[in-house]
C-alpha beads as a LAMMPS data file, in Angstrom:
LAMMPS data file: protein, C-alpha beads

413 atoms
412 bonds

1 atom types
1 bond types

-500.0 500.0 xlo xhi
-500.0 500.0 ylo yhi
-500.0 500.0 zlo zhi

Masses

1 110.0

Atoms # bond

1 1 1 1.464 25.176 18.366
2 1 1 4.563 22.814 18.430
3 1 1 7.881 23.375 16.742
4 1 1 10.352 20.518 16.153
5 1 1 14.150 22.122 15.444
6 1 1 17.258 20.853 14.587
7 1 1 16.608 18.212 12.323
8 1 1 17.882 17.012 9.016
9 1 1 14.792 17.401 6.823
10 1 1 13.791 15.608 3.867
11 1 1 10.576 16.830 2.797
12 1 1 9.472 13.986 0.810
13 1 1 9.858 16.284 -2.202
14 1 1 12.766 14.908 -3.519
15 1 1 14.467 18.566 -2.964
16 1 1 18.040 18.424 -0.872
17 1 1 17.961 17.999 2.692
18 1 1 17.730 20.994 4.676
19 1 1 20.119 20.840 8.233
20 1 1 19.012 22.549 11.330
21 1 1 15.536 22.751 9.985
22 1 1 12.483 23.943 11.517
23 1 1 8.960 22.602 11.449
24 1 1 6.252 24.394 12.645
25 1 1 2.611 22.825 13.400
26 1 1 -0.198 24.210 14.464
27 1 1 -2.663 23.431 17.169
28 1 1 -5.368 22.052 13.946
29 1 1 -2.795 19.623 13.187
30 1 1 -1.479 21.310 9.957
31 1 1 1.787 22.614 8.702
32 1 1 2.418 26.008 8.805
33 1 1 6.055 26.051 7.875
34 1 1 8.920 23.997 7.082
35 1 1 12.267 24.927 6.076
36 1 1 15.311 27.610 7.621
37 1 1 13.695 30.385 9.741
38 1 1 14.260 32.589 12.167
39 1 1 11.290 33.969 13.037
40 1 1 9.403 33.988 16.799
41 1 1 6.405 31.852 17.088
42 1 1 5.329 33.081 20.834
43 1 1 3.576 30.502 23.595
44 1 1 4.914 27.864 20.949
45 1 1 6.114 24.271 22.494
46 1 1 9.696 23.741 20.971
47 1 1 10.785 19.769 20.677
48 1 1 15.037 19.571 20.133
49 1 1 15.484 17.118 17.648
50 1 1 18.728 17.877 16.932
51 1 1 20.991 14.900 15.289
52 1 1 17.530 13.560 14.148
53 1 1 15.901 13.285 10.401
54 1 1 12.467 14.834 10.196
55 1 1 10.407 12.944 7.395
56 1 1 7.028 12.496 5.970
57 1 1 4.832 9.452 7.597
58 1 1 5.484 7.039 5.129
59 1 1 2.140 5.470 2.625
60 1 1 2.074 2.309 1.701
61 1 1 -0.532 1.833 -1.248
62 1 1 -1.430 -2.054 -0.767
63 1 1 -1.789 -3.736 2.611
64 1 1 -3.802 -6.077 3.773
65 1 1 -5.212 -5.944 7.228
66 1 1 -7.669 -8.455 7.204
67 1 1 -5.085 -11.524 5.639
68 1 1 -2.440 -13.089 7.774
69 1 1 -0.693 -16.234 6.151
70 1 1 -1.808 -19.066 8.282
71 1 1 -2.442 -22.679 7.838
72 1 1 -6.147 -23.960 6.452
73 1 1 -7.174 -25.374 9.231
74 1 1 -6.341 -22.361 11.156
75 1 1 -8.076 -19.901 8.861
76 1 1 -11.327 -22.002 9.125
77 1 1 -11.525 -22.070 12.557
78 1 1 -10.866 -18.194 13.073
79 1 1 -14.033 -16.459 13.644
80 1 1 -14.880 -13.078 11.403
81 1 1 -15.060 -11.516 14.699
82 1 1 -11.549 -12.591 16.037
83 1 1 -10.590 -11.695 12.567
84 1 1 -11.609 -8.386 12.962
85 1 1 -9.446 -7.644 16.478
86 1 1 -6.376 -9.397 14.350
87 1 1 -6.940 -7.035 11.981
88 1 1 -7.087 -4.201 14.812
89 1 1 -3.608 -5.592 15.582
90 1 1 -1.961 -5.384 12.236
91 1 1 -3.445 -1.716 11.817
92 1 1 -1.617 -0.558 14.876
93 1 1 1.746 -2.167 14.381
94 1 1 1.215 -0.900 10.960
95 1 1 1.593 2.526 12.146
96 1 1 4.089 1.889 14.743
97 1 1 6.161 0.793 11.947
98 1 1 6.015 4.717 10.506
99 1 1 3.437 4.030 8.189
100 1 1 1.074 7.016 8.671
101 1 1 -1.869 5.933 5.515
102 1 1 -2.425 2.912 3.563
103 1 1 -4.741 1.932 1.175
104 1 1 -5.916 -1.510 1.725
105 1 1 -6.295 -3.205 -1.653
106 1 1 -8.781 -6.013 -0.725
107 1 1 -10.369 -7.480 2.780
108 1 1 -10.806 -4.642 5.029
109 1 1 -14.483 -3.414 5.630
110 1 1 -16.088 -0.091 5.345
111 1 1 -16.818 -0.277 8.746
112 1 1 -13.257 -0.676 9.862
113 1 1 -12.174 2.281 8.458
114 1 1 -14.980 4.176 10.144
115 1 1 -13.074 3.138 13.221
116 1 1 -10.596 4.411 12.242
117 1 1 -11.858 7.927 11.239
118 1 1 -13.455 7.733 14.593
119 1 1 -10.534 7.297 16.542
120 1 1 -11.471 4.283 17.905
121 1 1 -8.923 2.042 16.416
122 1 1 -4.526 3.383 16.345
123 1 1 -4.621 2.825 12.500
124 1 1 -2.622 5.016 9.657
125 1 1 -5.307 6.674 7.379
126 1 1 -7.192 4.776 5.674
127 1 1 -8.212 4.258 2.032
128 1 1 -10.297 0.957 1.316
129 1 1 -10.786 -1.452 -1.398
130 1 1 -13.083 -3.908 0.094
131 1 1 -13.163 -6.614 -2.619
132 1 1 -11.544 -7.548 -5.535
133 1 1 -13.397 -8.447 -8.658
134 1 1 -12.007 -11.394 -10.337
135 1 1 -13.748 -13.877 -13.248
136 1 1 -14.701 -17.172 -12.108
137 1 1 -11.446 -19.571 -11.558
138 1 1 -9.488 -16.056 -11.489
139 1 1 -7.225 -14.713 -9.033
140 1 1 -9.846 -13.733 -6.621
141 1 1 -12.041 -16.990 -7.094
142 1 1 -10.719 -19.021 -4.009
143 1 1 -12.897 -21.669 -4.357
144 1 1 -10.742 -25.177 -4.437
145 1 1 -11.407 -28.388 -6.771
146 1 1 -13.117 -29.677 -3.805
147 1 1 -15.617 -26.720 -3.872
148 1 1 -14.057 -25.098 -0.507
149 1 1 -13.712 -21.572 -0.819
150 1 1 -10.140 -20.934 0.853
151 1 1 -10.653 -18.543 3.954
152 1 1 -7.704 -16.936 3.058
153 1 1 -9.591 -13.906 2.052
154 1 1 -12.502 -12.659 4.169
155 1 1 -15.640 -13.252 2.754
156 1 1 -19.638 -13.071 4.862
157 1 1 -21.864 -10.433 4.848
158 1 1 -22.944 -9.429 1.125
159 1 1 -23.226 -5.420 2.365
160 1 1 -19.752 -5.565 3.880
161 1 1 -18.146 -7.939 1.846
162 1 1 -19.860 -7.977 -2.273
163 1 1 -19.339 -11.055 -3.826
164 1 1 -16.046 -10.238 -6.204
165 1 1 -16.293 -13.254 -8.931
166 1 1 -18.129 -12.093 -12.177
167 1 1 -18.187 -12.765 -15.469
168 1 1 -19.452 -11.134 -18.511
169 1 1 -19.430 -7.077 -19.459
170 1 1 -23.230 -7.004 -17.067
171 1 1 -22.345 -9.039 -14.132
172 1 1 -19.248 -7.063 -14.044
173 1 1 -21.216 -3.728 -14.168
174 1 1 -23.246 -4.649 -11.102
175 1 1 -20.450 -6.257 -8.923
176 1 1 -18.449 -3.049 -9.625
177 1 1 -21.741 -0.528 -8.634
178 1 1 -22.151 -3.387 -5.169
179 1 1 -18.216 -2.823 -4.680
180 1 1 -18.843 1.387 -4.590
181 1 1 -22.018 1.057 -2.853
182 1 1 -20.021 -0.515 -0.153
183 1 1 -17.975 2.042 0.695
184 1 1 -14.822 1.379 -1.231
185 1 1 -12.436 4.348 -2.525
186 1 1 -10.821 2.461 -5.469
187 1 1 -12.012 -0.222 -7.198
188 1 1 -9.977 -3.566 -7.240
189 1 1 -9.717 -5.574 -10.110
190 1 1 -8.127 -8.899 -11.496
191 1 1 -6.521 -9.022 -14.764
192 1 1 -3.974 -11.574 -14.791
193 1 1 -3.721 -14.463 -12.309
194 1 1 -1.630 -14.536 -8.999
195 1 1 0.622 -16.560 -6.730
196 1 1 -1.529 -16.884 -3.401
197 1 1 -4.572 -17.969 -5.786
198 1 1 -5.316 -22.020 -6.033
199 1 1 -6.584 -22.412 -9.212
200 1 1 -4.390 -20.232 -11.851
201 1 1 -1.061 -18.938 -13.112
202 1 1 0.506 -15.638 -12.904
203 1 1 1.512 -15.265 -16.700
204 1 1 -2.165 -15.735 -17.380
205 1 1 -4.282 -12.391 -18.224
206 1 1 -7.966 -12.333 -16.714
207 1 1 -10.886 -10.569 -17.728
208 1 1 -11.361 -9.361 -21.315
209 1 1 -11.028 -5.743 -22.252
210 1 1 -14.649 -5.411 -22.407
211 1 1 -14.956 -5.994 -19.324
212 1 1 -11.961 -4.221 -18.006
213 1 1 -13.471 -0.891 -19.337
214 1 1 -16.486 -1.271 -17.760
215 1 1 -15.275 -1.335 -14.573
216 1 1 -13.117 1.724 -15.248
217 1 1 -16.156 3.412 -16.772
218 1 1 -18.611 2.885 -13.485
219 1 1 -15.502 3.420 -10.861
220 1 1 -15.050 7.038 -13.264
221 1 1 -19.247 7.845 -13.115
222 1 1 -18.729 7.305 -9.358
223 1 1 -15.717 9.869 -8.981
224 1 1 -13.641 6.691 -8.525
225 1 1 -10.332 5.160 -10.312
226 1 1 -9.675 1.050 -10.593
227 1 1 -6.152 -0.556 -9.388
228 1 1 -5.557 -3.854 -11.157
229 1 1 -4.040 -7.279 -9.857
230 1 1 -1.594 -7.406 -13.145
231 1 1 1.030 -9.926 -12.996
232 1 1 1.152 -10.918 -16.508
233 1 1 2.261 -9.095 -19.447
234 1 1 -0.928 -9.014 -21.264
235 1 1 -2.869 -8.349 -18.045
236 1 1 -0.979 -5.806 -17.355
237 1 1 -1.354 -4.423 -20.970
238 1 1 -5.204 -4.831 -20.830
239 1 1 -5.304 -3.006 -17.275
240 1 1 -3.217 0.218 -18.817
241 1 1 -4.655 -0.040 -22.281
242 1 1 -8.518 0.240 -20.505
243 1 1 -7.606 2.831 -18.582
244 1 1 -6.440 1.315 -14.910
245 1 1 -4.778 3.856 -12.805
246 1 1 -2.461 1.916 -11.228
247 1 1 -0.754 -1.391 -11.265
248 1 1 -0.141 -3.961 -8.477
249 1 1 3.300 -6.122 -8.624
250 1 1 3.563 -5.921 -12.424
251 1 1 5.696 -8.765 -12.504
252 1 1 6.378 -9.369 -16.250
253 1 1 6.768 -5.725 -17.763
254 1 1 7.720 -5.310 -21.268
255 1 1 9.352 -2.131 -22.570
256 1 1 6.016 -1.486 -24.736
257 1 1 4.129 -1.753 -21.857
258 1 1 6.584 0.840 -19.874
259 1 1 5.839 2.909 -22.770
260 1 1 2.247 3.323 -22.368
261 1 1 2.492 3.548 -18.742
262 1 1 4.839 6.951 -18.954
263 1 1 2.684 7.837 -21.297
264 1 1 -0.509 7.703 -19.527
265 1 1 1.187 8.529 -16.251
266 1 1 -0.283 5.060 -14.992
267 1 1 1.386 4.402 -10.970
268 1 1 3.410 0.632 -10.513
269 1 1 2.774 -0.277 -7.036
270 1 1 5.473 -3.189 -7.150
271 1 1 5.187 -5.041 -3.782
272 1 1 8.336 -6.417 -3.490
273 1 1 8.075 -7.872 -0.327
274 1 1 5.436 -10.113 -1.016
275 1 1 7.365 -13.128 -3.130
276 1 1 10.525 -12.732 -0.641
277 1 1 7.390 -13.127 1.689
278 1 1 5.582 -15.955 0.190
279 1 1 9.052 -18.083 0.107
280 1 1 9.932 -17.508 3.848
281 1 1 6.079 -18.377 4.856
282 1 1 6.718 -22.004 3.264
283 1 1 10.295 -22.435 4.779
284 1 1 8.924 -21.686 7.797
285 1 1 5.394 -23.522 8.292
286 1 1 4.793 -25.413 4.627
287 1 1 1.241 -26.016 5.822
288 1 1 0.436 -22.147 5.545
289 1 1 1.134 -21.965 1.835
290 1 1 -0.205 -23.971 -0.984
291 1 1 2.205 -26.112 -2.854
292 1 1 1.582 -24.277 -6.273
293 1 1 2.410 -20.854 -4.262
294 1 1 5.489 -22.052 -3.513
295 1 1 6.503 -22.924 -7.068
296 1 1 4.796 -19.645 -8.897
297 1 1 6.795 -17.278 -6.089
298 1 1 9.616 -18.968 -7.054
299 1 1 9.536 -19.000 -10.620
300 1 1 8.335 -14.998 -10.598
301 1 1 11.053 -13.781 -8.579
302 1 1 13.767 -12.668 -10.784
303 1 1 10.988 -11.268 -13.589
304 1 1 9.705 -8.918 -10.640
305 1 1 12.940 -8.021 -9.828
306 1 1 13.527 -7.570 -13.662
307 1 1 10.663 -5.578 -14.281
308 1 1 11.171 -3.475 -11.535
309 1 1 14.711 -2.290 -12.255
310 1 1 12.678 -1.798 -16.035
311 1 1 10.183 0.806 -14.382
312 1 1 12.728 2.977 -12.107
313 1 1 15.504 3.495 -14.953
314 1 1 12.349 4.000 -17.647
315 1 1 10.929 6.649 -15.169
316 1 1 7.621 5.322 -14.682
317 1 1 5.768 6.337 -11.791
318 1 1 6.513 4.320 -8.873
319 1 1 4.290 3.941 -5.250
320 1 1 5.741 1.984 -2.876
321 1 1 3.433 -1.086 -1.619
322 1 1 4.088 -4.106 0.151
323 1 1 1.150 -6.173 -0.213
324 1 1 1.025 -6.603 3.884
325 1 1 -0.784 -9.307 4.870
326 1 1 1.267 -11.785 2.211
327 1 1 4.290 -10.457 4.567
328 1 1 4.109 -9.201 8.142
329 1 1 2.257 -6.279 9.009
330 1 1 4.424 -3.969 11.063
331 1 1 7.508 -4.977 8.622
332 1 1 6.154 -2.273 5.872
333 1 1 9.660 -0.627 5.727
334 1 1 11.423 -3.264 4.426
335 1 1 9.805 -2.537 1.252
336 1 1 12.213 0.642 0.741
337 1 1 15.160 -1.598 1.493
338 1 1 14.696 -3.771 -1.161
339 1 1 13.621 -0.974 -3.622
340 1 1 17.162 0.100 -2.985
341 1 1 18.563 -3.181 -3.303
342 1 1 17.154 -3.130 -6.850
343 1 1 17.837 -0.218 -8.456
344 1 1 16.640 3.164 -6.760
345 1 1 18.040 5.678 -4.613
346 1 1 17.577 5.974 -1.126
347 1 1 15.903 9.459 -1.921
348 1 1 13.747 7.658 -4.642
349 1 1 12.833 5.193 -2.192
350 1 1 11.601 7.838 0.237
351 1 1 9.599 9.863 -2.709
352 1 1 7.912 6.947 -4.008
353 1 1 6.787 5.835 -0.229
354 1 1 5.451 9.275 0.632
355 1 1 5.136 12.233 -2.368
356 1 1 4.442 9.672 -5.214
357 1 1 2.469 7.083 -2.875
358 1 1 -0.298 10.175 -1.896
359 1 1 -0.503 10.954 -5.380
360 1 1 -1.523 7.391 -6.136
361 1 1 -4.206 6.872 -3.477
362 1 1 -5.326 10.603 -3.838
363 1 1 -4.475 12.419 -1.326
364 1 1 -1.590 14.514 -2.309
365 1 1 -3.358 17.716 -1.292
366 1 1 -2.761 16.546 2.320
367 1 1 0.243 14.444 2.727
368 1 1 2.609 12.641 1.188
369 1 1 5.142 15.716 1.667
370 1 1 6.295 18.407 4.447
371 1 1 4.995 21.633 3.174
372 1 1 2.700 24.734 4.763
373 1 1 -1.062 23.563 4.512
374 1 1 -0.427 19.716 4.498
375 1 1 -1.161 17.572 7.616
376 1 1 1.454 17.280 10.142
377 1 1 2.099 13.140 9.410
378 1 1 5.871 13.717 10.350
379 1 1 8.565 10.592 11.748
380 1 1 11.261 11.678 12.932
381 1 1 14.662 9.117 12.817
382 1 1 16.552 8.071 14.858
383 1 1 19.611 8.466 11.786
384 1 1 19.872 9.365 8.147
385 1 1 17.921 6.945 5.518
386 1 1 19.449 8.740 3.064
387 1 1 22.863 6.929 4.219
388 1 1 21.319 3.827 5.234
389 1 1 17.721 3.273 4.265
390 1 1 17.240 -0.370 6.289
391 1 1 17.470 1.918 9.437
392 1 1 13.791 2.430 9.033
393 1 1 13.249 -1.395 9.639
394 1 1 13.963 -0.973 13.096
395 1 1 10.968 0.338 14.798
396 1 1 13.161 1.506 17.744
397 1 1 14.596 3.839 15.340
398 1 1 11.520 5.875 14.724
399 1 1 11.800 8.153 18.041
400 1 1 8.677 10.106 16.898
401 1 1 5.552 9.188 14.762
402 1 1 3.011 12.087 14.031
403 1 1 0.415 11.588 12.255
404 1 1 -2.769 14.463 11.999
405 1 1 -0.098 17.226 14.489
406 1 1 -0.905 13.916 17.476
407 1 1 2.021 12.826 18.747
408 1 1 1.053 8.925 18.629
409 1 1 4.998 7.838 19.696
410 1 1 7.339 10.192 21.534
411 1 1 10.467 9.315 23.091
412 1 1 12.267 12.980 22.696
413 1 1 10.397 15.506 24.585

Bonds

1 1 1 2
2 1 2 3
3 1 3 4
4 1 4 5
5 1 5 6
6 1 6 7
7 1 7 8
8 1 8 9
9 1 9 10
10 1 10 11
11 1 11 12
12 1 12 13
13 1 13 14
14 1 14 15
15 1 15 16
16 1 16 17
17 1 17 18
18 1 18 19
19 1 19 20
20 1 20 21
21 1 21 22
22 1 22 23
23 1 23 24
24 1 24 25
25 1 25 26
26 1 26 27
27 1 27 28
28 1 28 29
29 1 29 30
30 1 30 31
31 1 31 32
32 1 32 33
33 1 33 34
34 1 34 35
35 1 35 36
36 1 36 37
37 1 37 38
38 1 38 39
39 1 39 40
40 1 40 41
41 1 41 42
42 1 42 43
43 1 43 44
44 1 44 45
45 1 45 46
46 1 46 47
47 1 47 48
48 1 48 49
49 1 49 50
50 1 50 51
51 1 51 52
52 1 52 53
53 1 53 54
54 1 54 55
55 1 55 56
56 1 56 57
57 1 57 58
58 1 58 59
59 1 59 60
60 1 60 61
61 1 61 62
62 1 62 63
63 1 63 64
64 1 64 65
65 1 65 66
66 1 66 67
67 1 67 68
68 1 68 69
69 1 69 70
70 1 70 71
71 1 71 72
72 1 72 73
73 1 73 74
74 1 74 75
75 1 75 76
76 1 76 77
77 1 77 78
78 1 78 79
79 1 79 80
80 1 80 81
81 1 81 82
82 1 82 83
83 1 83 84
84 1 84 85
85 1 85 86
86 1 86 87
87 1 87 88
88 1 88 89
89 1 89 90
90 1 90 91
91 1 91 92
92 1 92 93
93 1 93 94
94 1 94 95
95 1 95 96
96 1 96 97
97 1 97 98
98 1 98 99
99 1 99 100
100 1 100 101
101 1 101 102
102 1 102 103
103 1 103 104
104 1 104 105
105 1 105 106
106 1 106 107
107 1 107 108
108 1 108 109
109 1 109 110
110 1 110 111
111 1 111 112
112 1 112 113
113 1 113 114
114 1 114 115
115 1 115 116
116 1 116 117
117 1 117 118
118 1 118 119
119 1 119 120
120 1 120 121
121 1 121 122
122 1 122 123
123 1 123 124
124 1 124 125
125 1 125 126
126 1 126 127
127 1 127 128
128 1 128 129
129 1 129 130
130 1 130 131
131 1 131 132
132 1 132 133
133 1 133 134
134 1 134 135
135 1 135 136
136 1 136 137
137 1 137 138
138 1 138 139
139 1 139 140
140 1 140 141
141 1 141 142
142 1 142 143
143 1 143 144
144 1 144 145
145 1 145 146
146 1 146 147
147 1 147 148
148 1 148 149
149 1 149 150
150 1 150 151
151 1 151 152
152 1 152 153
153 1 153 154
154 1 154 155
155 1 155 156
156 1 156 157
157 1 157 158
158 1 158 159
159 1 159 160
160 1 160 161
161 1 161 162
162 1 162 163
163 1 163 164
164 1 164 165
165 1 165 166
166 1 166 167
167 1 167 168
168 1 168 169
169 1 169 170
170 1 170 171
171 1 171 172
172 1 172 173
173 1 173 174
174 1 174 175
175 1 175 176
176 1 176 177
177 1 177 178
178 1 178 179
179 1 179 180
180 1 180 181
181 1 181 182
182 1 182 183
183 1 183 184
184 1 184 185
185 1 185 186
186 1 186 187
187 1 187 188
188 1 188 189
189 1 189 190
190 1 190 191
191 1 191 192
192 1 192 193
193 1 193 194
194 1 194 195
195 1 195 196
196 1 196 197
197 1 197 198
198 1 198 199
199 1 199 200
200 1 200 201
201 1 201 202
202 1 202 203
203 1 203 204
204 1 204 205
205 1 205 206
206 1 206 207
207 1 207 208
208 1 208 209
209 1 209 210
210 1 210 211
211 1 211 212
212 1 212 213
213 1 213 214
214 1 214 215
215 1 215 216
216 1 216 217
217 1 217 218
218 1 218 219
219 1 219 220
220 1 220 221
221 1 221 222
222 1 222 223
223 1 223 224
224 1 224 225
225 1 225 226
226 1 226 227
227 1 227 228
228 1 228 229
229 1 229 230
230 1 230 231
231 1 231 232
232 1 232 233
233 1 233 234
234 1 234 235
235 1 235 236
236 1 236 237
237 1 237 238
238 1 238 239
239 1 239 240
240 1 240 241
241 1 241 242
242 1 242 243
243 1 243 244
244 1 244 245
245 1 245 246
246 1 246 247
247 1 247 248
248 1 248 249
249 1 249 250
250 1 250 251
251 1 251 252
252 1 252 253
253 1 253 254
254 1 254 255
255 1 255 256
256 1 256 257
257 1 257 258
258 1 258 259
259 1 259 260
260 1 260 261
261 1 261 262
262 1 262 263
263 1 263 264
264 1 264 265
265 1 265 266
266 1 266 267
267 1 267 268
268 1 268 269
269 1 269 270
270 1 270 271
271 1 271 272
272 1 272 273
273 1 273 274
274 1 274 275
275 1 275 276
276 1 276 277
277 1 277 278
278 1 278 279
279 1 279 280
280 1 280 281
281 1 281 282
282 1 282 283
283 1 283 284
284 1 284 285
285 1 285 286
286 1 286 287
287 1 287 288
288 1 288 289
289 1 289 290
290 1 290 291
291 1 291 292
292 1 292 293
293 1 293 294
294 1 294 295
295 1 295 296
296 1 296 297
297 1 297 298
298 1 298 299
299 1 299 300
300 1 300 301
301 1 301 302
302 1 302 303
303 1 303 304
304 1 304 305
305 1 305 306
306 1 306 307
307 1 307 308
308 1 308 309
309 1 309 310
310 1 310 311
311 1 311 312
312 1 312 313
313 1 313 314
314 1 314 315
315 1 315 316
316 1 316 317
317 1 317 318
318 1 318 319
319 1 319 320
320 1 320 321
321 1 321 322
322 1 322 323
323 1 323 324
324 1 324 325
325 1 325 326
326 1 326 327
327 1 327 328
328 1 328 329
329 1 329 330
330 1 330 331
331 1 331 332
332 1 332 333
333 1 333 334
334 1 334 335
335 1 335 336
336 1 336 337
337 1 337 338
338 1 338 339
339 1 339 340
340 1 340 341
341 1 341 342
342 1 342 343
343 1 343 344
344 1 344 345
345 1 345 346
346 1 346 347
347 1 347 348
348 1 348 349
349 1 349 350
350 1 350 351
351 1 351 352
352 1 352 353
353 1 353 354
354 1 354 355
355 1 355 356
356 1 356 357
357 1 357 358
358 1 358 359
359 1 359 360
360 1 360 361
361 1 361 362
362 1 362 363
363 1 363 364
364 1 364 365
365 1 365 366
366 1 366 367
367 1 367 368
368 1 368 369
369 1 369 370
370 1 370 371
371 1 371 372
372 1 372 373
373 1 373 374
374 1 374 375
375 1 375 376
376 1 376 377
377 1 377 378
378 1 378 379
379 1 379 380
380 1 380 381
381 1 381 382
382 1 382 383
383 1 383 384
384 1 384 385
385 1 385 386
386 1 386 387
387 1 387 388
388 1 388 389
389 1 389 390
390 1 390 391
391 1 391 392
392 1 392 393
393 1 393 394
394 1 394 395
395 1 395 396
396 1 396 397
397 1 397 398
398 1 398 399
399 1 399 400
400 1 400 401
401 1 401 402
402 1 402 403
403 1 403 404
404 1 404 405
405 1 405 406
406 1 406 407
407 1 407 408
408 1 408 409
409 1 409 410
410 1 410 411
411 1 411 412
412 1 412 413
């Protein structure tokens, strides 16, 4: 049993702070108490973290740990299997960056994350996607005028990776049924087009409703829920309107569309990160990002900021994702700055990255807050994010990372 005391805790509840808390774990990895108290625990290690925050390990709902922004040429000469030790690499600074669970939204392998379970691979929990279905010329259809299919998203193996472009209410039945026979724990879907994609514009929607609902309906007969790709306004309409549980970026929101959302109780997963991402890529090396990225990142901006200041004052429910992968994996934590910088509270910031982001990928039961019976995924900071949330940036600032009652970083006792 291990005991951390002294610390400023914020329980990911979105309760007040408690000072000169204590948190009590126990030798199965779970929480047995958290809070004020006085009483004895016998034989128990004690950890001072006085001065510090304790704080949930923080979830972010779409990474990517199989994509890394690189030039054409560089993509098609990279191996699957050097792709997959990158993609070891980006897991790990993942979670030295404080983020203890992710759910990777399209790339990443079933067999990965059995690596992970395993403890073969230093990688935050795990929830998997594996593809994302997209109609032909959609947002997942990478193929380019010259009939190259852009290696920007993995694609080999049929069993690890299904084949994601389908069209028509059938073919869209049996990519979904390949998809959960694969391993994944959401389904990913396409209804509007994207940025990063070669061959389409975010303002367009993408599949019909038909074919939306199916893939709702089989995800649903396999205990399963579908996350939507939903840029546009009537994409993202068609994604909440069939039933999609949650929706990624959500760039043009209208207040109808908020509506339903509340209503329904459907999660935004806004990514802000990624355009800010996208823009920097092309300042930096234009080769890594197609011309037409450039100019839809640009001309999106503002509406996602827009939308997203929308969502927090309307109340909807809001996960924090950063669409990794598009931006630099290890860097996760900026997403909560610029959440701030757009409209929420540092305290929001922190619920919708831990509390709100385990309710999204299902696994509020275990995480998401510090509370007896949950697993001990606990950071404590070096400083209070409640005064100045960019402190999490800095991964020096993260003097502890516990994730599952291991101590994976400690620089305190």
């Amino acid at each position: 049993m291990k005991i951390l005391t002294g610390g400023y805790l914020i329980d990911g509840t979105g309760r007040d702070p408690i000072p000169n808390a204590v948190v009590v774990i126990d030798d199965h990895g779970q929480l047995v108490y958290t809070g004020k108290s006085k009483r004895d625990y016998p034989n128990a290690e004690v950890v001072d973290v006085s001065g510090r925050t304790i704080m949930p390990g923080l979830i972010d709902c779409h990474v990517h740990f199989f994509i890394e922004i690189r030039s054409l040429q560089e993509l098609a000469l990279t191996p699957m299997s050097l792709r997959v030790i990158q993609a070891t690499l980006n897991a790990k600074s993942t979670l030295d960056a404080g983020i203890t669970s992710v759910r990777d939204a399209l790339g990443t392998p079933f067999g990965f994350k059995k690596a992970v379970e395993q403890g073969l691979i230093p990688s935050p929990r795990m929830r998997i996607a594996i593809t994302g279905l997209t109609q032909t010329g959609g947002h997942g259809d990478f193929h380019l005028p010259t009939g190259m299919r852009h290696p920007l998203v993995p694609f080999g193996d049929k069993w690890e990776w299904p084949e994601g472009i389908c069209d028509g209410v059938e073919e869209v039945r049996k990519a979904t049924r390949a998809v959960l026979r694969s391993g994944a724990d959401f389904v990913k879907l396409m209804s509007s087009g994207g940025v990063m994609s070669p061959s389409d514009e975010p303002e367009s929607p993408q599949f019909t409703q038909e074919e939306i609902t199916v893939i709702v309906q089989e995800a649903k007969a396999a205990g399963k829920t579908a996350m939507a790709h939903a840029q546009s306004t009537q994409g993202i309409r068609n994604a909440v309107e069939c039933g999609v549980e949650s929706i990624e970026h959500g760039f043009f929101l209208d207040e109808a569309i908020i509506v339903e959302m509340k209503k329904r109780g459907t999660f935004l997963v806004p990514t802000l990160q990624a355009l800010k991402a996208a823009i920097s890529h092309a300042e930096k090396n234009p080769d890594s990002v197609m011309p037409q990225s450039i100019r839809k990142a640009k001309d999106a901006l503002e509406a996602h900021k827009n939308s997203f200041k929308m969502a927090v004052d309307s109340g909807v429910r809001i996960a924090m994702g950063t669409d990794a992968g598009v931006g630099e994996h290890g860097t996760n934590a900026e997403e909560l700055s610029l959440m701030v910088e757009n409209g929420m509270t540092p305290m929001q910031a922190i619920v919708a990255s831990t509390k709100t982001a385990s309710e999204c990928i299902h696994l509020e039961n275990d995480i998401g807050t510090l509370e007896a019976g949950k697993i001990a995924d606990i950071l404590v900071v070096d400083g209070n994010p409640l005064d100045d949330i960019t402190i999490l940036e800095n991964t020096k600032n993260i003097l502890m990372i516990i994730q599952g009652g291991n101590f994976y970083k400690d620089t305190i006792s």
